[in-house]
Structure formats: C-alpha cells, structure tokens
C-alpha positions as CSV (number, residue, x, y, z in Angstrom):
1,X,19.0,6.4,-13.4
2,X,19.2,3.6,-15.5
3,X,18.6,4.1,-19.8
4,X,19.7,2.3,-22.3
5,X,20.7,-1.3,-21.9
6,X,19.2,-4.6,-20.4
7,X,19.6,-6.5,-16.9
8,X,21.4,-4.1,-14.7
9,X,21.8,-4.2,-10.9
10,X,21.5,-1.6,-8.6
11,X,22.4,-2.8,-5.3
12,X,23.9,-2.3,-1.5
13,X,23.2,1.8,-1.8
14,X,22.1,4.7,0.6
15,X,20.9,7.4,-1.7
16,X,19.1,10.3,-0.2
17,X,16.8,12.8,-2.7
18,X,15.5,16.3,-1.5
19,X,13.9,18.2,-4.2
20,X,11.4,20.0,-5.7
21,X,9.5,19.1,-8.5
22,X,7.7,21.8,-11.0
23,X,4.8,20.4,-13.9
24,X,3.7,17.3,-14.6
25,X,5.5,14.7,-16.4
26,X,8.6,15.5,-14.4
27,X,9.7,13.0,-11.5
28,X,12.6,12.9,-8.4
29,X,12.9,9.9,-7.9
30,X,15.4,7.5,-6.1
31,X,16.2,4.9,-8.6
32,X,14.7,5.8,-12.0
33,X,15.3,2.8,-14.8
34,X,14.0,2.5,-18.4
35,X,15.9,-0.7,-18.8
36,X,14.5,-4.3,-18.6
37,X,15.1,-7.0,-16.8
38,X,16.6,-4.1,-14.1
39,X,16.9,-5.2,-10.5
40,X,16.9,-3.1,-7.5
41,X,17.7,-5.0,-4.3
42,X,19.0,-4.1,-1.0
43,X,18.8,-0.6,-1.6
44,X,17.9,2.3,1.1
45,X,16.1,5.1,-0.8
46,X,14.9,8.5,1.6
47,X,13.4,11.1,-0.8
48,X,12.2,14.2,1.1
49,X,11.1,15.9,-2.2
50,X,8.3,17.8,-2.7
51,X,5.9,19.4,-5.5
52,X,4.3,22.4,-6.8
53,X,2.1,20.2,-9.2
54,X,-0.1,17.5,-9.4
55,X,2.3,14.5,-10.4
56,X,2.7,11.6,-9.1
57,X,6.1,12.3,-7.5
58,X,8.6,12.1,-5.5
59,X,9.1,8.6,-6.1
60,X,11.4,6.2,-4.2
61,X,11.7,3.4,-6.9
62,X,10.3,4.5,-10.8
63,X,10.2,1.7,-13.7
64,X,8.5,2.4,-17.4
65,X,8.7,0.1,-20.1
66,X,6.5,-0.3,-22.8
67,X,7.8,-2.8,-25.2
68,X,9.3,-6.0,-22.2
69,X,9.5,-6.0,-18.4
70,X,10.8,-8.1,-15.8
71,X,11.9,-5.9,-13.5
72,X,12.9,-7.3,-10.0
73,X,13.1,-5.0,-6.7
74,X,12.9,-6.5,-4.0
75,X,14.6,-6.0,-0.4
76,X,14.8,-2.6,-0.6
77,X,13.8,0.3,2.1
78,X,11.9,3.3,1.0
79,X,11.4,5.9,3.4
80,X,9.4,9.4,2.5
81,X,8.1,9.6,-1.1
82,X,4.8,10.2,-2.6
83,X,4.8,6.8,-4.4
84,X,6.9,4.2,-2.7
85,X,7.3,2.1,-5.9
86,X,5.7,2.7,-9.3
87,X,5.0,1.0,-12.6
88,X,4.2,2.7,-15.5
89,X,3.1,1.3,-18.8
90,X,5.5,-1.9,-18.0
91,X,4.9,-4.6,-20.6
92,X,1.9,-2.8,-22.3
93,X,3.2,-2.9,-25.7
94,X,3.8,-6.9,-25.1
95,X,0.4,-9.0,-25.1
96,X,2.6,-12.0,-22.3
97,X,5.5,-9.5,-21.1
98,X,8.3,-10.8,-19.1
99,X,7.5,-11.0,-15.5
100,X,8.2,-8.3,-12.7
101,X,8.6,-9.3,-9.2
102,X,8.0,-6.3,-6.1
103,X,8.8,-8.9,-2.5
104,X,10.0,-8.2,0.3
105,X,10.4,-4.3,0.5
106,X,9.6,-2.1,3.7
107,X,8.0,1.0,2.1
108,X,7.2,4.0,5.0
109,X,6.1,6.5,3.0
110,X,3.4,9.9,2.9
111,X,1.2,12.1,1.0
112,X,2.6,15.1,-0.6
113,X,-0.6,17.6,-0.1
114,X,-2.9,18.3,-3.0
115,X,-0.8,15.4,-5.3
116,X,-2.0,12.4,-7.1
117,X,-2.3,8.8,-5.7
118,X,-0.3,8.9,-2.6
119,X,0.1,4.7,-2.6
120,X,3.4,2.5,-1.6
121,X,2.8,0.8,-4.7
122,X,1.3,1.8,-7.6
123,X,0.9,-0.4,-11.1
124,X,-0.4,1.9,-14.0
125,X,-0.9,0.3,-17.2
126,X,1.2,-2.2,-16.3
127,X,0.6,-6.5,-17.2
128,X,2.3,-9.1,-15.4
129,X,3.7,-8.2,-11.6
130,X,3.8,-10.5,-8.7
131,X,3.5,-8.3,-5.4
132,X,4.4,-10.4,-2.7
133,X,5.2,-10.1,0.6
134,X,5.8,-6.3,1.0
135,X,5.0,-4.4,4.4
136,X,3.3,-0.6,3.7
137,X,3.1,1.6,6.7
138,X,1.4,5.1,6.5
139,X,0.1,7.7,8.6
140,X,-0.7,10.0,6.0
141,X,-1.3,7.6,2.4
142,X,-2.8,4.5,0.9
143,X,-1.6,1.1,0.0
144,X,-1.4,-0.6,-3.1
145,X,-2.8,0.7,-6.8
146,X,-3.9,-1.1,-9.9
147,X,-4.4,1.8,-12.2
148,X,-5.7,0.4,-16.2
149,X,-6.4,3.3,-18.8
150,X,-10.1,4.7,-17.5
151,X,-13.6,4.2,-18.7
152,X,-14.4,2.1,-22.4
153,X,-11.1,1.4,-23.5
154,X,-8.5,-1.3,-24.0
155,X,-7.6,-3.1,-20.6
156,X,-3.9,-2.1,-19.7
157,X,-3.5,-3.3,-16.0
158,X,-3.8,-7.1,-16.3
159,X,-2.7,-10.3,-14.8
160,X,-1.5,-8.9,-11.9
161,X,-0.8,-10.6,-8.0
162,X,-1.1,-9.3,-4.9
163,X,-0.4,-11.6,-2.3
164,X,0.9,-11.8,1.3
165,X,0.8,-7.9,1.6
166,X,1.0,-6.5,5.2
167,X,-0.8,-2.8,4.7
168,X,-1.2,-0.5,7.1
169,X,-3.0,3.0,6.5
170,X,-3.8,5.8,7.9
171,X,-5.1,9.4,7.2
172,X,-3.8,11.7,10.4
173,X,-3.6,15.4,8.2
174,X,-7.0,16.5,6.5
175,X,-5.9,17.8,2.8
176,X,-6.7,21.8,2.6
177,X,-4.7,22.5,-0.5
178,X,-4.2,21.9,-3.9
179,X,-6.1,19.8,-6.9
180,X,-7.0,16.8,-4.5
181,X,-8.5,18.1,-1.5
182,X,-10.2,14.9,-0.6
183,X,-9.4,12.2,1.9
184,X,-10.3,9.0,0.7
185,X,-8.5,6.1,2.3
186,X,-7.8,2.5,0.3
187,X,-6.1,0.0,1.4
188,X,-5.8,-1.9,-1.9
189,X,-7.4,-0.2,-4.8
190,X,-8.1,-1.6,-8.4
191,X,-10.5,0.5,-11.1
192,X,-10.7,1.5,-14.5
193,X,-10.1,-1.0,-17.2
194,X,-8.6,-3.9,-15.5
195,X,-8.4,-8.2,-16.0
196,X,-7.0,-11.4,-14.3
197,X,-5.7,-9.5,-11.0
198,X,-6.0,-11.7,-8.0
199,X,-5.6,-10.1,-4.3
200,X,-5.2,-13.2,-1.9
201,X,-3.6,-13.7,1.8
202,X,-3.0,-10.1,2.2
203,X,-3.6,-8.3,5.7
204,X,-5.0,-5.3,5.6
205,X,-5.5,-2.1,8.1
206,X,-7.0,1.4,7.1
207,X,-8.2,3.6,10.0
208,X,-9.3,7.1,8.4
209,X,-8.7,9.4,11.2
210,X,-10.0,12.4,9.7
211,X,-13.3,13.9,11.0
212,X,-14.3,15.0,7.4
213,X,-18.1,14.2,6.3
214,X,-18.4,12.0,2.8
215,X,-14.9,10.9,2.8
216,X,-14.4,7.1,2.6
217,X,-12.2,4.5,4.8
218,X,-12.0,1.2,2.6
219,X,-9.6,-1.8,2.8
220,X,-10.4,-3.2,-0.7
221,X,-12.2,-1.1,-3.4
222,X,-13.0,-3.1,-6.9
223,X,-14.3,-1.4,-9.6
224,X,-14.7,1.3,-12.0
225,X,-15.8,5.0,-11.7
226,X,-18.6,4.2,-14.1
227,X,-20.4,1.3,-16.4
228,X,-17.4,-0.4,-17.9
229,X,-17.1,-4.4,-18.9
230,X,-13.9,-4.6,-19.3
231,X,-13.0,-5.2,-15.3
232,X,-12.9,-9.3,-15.7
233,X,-11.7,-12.1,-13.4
234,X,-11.2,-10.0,-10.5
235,X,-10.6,-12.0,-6.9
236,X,-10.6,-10.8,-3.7
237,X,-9.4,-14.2,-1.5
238,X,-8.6,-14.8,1.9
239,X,-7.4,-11.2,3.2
240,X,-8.2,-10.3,6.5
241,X,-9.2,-6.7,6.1
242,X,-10.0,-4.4,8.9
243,X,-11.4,-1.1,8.5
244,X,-12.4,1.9,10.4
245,X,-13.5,5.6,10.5
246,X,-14.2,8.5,12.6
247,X,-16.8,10.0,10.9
248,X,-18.1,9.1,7.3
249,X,-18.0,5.7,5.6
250,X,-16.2,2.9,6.6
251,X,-16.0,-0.7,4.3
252,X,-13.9,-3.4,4.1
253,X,-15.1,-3.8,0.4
254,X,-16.3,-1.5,-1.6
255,X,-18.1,-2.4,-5.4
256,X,-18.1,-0.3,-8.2
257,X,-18.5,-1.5,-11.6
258,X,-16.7,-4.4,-13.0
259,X,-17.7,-7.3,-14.8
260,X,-16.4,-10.4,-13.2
261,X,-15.4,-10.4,-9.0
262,X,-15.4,-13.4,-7.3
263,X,-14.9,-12.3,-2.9
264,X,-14.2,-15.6,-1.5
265,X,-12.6,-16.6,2.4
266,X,-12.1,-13.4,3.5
267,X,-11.9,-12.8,7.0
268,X,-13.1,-9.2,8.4
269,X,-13.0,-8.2,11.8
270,X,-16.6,-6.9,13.0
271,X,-16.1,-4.3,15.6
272,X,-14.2,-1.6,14.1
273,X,-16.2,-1.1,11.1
274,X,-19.0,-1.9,8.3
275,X,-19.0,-4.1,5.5
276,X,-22.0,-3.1,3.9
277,X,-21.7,-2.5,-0.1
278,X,-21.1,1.0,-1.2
279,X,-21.6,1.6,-4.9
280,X,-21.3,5.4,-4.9
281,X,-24.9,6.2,-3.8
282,X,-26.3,3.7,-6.3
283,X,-29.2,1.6,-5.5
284,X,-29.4,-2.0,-6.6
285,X,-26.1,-3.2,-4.6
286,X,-23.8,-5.9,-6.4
287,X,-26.3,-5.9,-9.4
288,X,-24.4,-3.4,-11.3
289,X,-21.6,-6.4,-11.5
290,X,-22.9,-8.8,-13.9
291,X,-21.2,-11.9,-12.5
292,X,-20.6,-11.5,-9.0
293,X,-19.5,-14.5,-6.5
294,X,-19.4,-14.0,-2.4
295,X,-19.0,-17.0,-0.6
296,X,-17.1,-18.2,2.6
297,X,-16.2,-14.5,4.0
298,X,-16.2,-14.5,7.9
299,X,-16.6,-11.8,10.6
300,X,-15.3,-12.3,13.8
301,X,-14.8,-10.3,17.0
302,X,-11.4,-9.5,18.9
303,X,-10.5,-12.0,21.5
304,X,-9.3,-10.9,24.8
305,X,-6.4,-11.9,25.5
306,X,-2.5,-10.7,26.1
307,X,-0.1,-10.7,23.9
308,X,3.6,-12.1,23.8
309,X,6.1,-10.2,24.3
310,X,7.9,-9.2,21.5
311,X,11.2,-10.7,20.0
312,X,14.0,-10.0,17.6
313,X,14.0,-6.0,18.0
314,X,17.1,-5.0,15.8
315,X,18.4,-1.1,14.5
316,X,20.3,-0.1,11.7
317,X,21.4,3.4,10.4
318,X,20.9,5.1,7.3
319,X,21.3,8.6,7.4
320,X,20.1,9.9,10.3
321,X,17.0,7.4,10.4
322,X,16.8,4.4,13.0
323,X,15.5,1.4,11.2
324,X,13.7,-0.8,13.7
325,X,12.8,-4.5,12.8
326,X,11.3,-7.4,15.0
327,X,9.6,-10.9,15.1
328,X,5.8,-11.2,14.3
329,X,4.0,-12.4,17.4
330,X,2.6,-15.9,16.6
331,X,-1.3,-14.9,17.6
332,X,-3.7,-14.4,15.2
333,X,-5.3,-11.4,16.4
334,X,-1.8,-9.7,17.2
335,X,-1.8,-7.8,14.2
336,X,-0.2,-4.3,15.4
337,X,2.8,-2.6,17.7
338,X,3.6,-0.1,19.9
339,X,7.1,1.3,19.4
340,X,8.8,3.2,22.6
341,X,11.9,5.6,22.4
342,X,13.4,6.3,25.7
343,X,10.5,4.9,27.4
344,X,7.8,6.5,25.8
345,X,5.5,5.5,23.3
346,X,5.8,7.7,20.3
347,X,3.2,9.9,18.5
348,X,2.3,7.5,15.6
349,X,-0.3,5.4,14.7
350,X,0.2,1.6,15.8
351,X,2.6,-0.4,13.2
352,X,0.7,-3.0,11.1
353,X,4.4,-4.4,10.1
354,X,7.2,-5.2,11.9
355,X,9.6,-2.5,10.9
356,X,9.4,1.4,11.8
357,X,11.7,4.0,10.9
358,X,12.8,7.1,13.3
359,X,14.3,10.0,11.7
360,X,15.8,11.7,14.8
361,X,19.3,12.7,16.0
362,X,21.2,11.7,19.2
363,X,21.4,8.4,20.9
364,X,18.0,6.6,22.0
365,X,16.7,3.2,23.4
366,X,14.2,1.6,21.9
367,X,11.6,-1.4,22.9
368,X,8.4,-2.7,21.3
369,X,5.6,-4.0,22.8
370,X,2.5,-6.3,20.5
371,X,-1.3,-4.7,20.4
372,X,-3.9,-7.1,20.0
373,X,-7.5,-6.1,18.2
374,X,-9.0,-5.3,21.5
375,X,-6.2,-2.9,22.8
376,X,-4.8,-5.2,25.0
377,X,-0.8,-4.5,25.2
378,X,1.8,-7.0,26.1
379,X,5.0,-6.7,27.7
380,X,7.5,-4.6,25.8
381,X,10.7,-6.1,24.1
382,X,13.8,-5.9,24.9
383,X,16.0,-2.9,24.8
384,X,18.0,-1.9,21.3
C-alpha cells in the first residue's frame, strides 16, 4: 500500500493475497496506492480472496485519487481477482487531471459470485486514462468498465481511451447466489453519466455460455440505464467485435441512452451472432440517442482456411502458476488458441490473447496450437 507521498515505484515483485473480505467499503487488494503519479510495473499480483459482501473486491491493482492522477501500471500480471485493475474517483476533483496510463498488462482474472462488476478493468469516476494495449482473458467475468456517477448528474468518467485492447470473455458458471444473480456478459461497457471516451482498434470476444433465458452477451454496450444527456462524444471505431450466446440475446452493440455516439469502421463477424439494436425492450431503436452516427461497419464471414503454426511459446514461474506466452499468428481471422498440457487440450475456453496461466503442481509440457473463426486448428507449437 502506498499513502502519503507522490511518484513512487512499485516494481519486479511476486506478491500473493488470500483473504476474506467482510462489508463494503473494505478492499484486499494486491497493490493499493493513494499516491500520485504512482507506478506499478512489472509486477506479478495472484489474489485468491474472496467476499461475504457486495464490494467490488478482491482487487489485483487499486488507485483513488481525487484531487491529481497520473498513475502508470503497466507490464504487470494479475491473476485471480474480482477486478483486475481499478480506478476510483482518479482526477475527479481536477477539471484536466494528470494523465494515467494502464498498457501492456495480462489480466486473467474471475467473478467472485453474487459481487459487483466482475471486469479486468474498471474506471469509476475517473477523467483522463489511456488503456492501451492490455490482453483480458476470462472464463467467468467481463472486460473493461467506464463507470460515471448514474442518472442526471455531473459527468465524472470523461476523456477516456480504450485502444488496442485484446478482450476475451466468457460466462462458464451460472450465478445462484448473492445480490447479483444475473449473467450479463460485456465485453467493454460505458453507462451513466459519461463524455469524450473513445473505444478504437480493440478486439473483442464474449461468448455467454450460460443457458439462462433474458441474460445478455454483448461486446460493446453504450449507454445509460435511463434518459440522460449527459453521455456526449462517445465513439465506438474500428473494433472487430464478435459476439455469441447459447440461449438469450446476443449483440455486438448494444444502445442505451446517451446523447452523442458516433459507431464508425467496425468490423463484426456475422456467423456467431446478431447485431441488431437492443434498447432494453424499447421501441423506436437509435431514436432515443439524439445524435447518432453509423457509418462504414462491416460484417463478414469466417474464411476457411489453416492456420500457422504457432511460435514463441515461453513459461515462467510465479508461485505455483505456469505463465505461458507466444507469438500472434499473422492471419486476420486467427484470433484464438488452444493450449495443451501433456498432450491434452485443457478444459478452458479458447484464449483470445496470447498468454495463459496454469496454476497446477508438478512438471508438465506444454504446446499451443492457433484456432481460426471457423474451428479450423493448426499445427501445435513447439514443446516448453
């Protein structure tokens, strides 16, 4: 935990957190600052906490500061956690606060059941943050958050971007238990009062795998809960989203209310889902968005094709968790992977990155082998 103070580094750590966590306002987190200008870089953060309550924890990486910013993590590996890495109230007491920077992080994390906004990153009430090329990998959570104050009041999530994302979600565990009981998938998610956030050249997988009527599989979801101007200059630019569903709705955007959204060059991939507007059962489509702007979005359907094989397969050890990394195959429609230990594929949902990590004891081999959008497999890597 960082305090007092300005511009300190946390760097070149292991730190492991298992707890449990009892009322709101109370957090287990990994790294926990309150300072400015903090950076957290090369880092390996494993929290295995858990919760009685409905809070937003446990945490890997936790910043709040109202009055400046300019926090820089970047580099880092988060592994477990409820929220990979979360902004609160950064820079809301400054009208052009310093900026933050989130790049380059590999953020594996999950749901704690019947918690709040299971996401790998989450901005709330928080101006000025550049989120750039991050990979998020779930099998049980949601991607990234912009999270203003609610309904009719001052904006407090602003001029934030999200660029050169790889997300990858997945629901595999119905929630039973709990306040939040519901399934909803997003892949990136921005709603209440919001302004100037920009969400360009990120790649985007959700696949809601629970067979639950109602509940909703969305790649990009803009907009309010209810009739609120305050949502302005909103883009959504040249993602490649790819949505899907078992049973219920599936989108890869998703309108609520806002005032200003301009969808331009996106690219979404038509056989795995629907793109039709949903605007929470009402009628009257992209009317309830005053000034609205869709041009240049393309669908297209998988090629068939093999892909390369994969190179570049590397392990490191934290703990007792196998890091795997590897090269991203050079096709365009080779967006996911199939990693093997011991010969055999393992029990997870394909990766959307190029990183997975294995928590597991003993001595294992690993390969990986690239999945292209119409299942076709290549060879598998060599051996680590």
């Amino acid at each position: 935990v960082t305090g007092s103070g300005d511009s300190n580094t946390i760097e070149y750590l292991g730190i492991k957190v298992d707890g449990h966590v009892a009322g709101q306002d109370n957090y287990a987190a990994g790294v926990e600052t309150y300072s400015a200008r903090t950076n957290v870089h090369h880092v390996f953060i494993e929290n295995n906490g858990d919760t009685s309550d409905t809070s937003y924890s446990p945490r890997g990486i936790h910043a709040d500061h109202r009055t400046t910013a300019g926090f820089t993590f970047n580099d880092n590996i988060i592994l477990g956690s409820h929220l990979g890495i979360s902004l609160t109230f950064v820079g809301l007491s400054t009208a052009a606060p310093a900026k933050s920077k989130i790049y380059n992080n590999y953020i594996q994390h999950h749901r704690i059941p019947g918690t709040k906004a299971p996401y790998g990153i989450q901005l709330a009430k928080t101006r000025n943050v550049d989120i750039y090329n991050n990979q998020i990998v779930t099998d049980n959570g949601r991607g990234i958050m912009c999270d203003g104050f609610g309904q009719n009041v001052e904006r407090g999530t602003d001029k934030n971007n999200i660029y050169n994302n790889r997300i990858d979600v997945e629901y595999r565990e119905s929630a039973t238990s709990g306040a939040y009981v519901e399934n909803n998938l997003y892949g990136i998610r921005d709603r209440y009062s919001s302004g100037e956030n920009h969400f360009h050249n990120n790649t985007i997988m959700v696949n809601n795998g629970i067979n639950k009527s109602g509940t909703i599989s969305t790649g990009v979801f803009i907009g309010s809960d209810g009739q609120d101007a305050k949502m302005i200059d909103l883009e959504v630019k040249d993602n490649v989203i790819i949505a899907d569903h078992v049973n219920g709705t599936a989108s890869a955007l998703y309108y609520g209310y806002s005032d200003q959204l301009t969808v331009t060059g996106n690219t979404y991939i038509a056989d795995a889902f629907s793109d039709e507007e949903y605007n929470f059962g009402r009628s009257g489509g992209t009317s309830i968005i005053p000034q609205f702007t869709e041009t240049n979005n393309n669908r297209i359907s998988a090629s068939n094709y093999t892909p390369a094989k994969v190179t570049g397969l590397a392990l490191r050890k934290f703990f007792s968790n196998y890091v795997l990394t590897w090269d991203d195959n050079a096709e365009a429609q080779t967006l996911e992977y199939v990693v093997y230990r011991d010969g055999s594929p393992l029990d997870i949902s394909t990766r959307g990155g190029t990183f997975y990590i294995d928590t597991v004891s003993g001595t294992h081999s690993y390969t990986v082998a690239a999945k292209n959008l119409n299942g076709n497999i290549g060879a598998q890597s060599n051996a680590v």
